[in-house]
N, C-alpha and C positions, 0 to 999 in steps of 0.2 A: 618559628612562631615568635609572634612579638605579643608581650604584656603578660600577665596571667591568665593564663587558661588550664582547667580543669576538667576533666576527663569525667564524668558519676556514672558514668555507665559503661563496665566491663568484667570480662572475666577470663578465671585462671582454671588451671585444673582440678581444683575446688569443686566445679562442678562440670562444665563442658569446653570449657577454654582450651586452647594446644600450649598455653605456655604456662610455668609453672607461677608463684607468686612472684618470685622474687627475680623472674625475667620480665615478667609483666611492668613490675619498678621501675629494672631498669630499661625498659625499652622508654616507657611516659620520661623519664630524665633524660635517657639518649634523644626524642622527638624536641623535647622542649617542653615537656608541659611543666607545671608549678606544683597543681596539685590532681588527687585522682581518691577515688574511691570502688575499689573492687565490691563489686554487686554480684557475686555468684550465687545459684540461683538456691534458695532454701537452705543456704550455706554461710556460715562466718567461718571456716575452717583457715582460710588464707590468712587471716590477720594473726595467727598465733607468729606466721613467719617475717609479713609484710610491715608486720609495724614495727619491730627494728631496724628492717632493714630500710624501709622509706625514713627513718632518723639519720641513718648510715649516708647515706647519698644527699640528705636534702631533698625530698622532696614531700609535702605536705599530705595526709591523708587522714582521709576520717571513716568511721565504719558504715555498712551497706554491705544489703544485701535485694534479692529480688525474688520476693515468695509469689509462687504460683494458687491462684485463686479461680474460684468456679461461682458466677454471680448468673441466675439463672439458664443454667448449663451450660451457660458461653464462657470460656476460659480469658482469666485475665489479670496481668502481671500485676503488680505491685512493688513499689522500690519504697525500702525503709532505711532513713538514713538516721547517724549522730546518737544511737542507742547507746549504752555501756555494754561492750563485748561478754561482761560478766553477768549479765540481766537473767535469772533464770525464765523470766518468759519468753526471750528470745531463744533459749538453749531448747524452752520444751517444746516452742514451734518447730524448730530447726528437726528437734528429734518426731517429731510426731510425720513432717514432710519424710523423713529416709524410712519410716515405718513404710507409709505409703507409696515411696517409691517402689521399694524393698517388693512388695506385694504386688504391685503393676508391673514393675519388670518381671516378677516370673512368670505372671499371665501371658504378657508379648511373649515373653520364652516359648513356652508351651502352646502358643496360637503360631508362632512360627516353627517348632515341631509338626506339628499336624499337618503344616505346606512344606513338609517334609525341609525344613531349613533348618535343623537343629543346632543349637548354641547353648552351651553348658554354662553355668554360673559361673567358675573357672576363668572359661574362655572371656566371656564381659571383662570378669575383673584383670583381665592382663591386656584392658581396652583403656583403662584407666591410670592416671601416672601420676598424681602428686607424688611428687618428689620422692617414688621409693615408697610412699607411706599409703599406697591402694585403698586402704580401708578408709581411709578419711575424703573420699573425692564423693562427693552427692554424684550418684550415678544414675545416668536416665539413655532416652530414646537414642541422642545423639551417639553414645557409647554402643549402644547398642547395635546401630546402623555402623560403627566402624568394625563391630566383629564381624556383621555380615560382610564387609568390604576386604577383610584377611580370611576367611573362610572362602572368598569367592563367590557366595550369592549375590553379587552386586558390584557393581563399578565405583558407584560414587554414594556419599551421604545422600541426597537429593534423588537419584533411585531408590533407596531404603526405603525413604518415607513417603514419595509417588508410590509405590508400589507394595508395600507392606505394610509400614507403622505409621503414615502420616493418618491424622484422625480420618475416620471415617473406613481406613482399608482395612484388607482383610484379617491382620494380626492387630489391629490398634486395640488396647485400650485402655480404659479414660482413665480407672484409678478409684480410689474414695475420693469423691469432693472434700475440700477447706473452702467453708464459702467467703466472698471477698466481705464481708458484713462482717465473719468471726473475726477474721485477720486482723482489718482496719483496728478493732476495738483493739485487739491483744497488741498490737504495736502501739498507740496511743499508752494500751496503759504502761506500757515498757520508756515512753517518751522518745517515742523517735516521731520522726517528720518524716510521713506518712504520702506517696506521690504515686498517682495513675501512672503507671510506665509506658512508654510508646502510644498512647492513643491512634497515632496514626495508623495502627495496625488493626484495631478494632472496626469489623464492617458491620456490626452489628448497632445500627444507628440507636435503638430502643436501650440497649444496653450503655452505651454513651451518654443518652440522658439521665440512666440513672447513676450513670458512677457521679456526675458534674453535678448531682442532688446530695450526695454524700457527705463526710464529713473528712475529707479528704486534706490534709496542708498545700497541696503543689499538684502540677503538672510537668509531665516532661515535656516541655514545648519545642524543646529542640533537639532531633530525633538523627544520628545514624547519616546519612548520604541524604535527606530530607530538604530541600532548599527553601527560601525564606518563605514562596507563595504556600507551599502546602505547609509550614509552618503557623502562619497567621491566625487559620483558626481558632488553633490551640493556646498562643498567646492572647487572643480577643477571650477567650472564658479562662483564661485565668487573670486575667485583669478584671472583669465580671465579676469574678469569684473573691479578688482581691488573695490569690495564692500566689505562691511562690513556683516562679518556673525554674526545671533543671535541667540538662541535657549532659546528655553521652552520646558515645559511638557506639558503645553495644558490639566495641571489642571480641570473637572467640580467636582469633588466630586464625591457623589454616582451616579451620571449619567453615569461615566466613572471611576468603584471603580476599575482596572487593571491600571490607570493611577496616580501615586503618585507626588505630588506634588517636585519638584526641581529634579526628573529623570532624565531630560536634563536643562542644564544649561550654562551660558558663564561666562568667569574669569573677573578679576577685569577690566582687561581692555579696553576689550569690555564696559563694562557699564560703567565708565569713559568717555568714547565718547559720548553715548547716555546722559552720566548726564550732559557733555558740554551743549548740547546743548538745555536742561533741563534749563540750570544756564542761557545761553547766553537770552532766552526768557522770563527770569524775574520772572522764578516760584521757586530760591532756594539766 
């Protein structure tokens, strides 16, 4: 890599990544990147470890994470960047998401009992690996589909959820919604910079115009293995919008081994902005 380049979209075992925080660091240092910010998903659990140790090595990071939202029952990310890790309204979304995790994972549990594929709460949590510290990893579907892959229901992650948990099949379900309208507000009023994640993922045209009606700071315009044509879009409404664009790779490790860590990325001074306001909230 030549120049600055920064990484805002990835994750650790925090919530469904294969590497832990602090391999995550050092892999973006070992690649070349400059700077990175760990997005796991409903999760700030990595940074209690990541931000010594991205001081330790050099390499720049700011907080993020990537809350899951339901904007007229179509599901839809959100990335929140530059909060103070100490925010209690960040702590009480974070906790209000593992409630509702908590409660959808046993539903799947017990919707995969019934097709006779039973997995114990136990079993999940030994699906799980921060660092030793199980109890701290935001646990969802992906985990889920790796028990069934060590129990032998299933070959691969991507079986799992073709054929049991991905929405729509016969063990999925949805969960309590967090609608993307509560979120947005409760990150604004935390002050963090507030970004549509991946659009490019969203097929649902009607719900695309309403998020780009929102009140939204950014876009992710540059998305994952994405090339500059299907990009364009997304940079034309956020120049529209007059937002701020940001891009990741959307890093998990071996859950997603076609996806290499810093693939997509924003220059120095994009992340500059987001470290404003990083600084301006008392975490640098």
């Amino acid at each position: 890599m030549t120049g600055f380049q920064a990484d805002l979209h990835c994750h650790s075992t925090c919530s469904d990544g294969t590497l832990s925080p602090r391999d995550l660091l050092l892999l973006a240092k070992s690649t070349g990147l400059s700077g990175i910010s760990i997005t796991d998903h409903d999760s700030i659990e990595a940074y209690e470890t990541a931000i010594p140790i991205a001081k330790e090595i050099g390499l720049e990071i700011f907080s993020g994470a990537e809350f899951s939202t339901t904007l007229n029952g179509v599901s839809v990310h959100i990335l929140a960047y530059g909060f103070s890790l100490q925010h209690p309204l960040i702590h009480a979304l974070c906790q209000t998401h593992n409630l509702r995790r908590l409660n959808r994972n046993r539903t799947i549990l017990d919707n995969l009992a019934k097709h006779q594929l039973p997995i114990t709460e136990e079993e999940l949590m030994e699906c799980s690996t921060f660092e030793g510290a199980q109890s701290k990893a935001t646990i969802g579907r992906p985990h889920i589909a790796m028990a069934m892959i060590k129990k032998g229901y299933v070959k691969n992650i991507r079986e799992a959820f073709d054929k049991y948990i991905g929405e729509e099949r016969c063990c999925y379900a949805p969960g309590e919604p967090i609608t993307t309208e509560d979120t947005l507000e409760t990150l604004h009023k935390a002050n963090s910079i507030v970004v549509i994640a991946h659009p490019h993922l969203i097929l649902n045209s009607s719900i695309v115009q309403q998020l780009l009606k929102m009140d939204f700071d950014g876009i992710e315009g540059y998305y994952s293995r994405f090339n500059n044509d299907q990009n364009k879009r997304w940079l034309k409404a956020a120049k529209k919008k007059n937002w701020l664009v940001t891009g990741g790779s959307d890093f998990h490790g071996d859950t997603k081994p076609n996806i290499a860590l810093g693939c997509s990325w924003v220059s120095e001074e994009t992340f500059r902005v987001i470290q404003q306001r990083f600084i301006e909230n008392g975490e640098m």
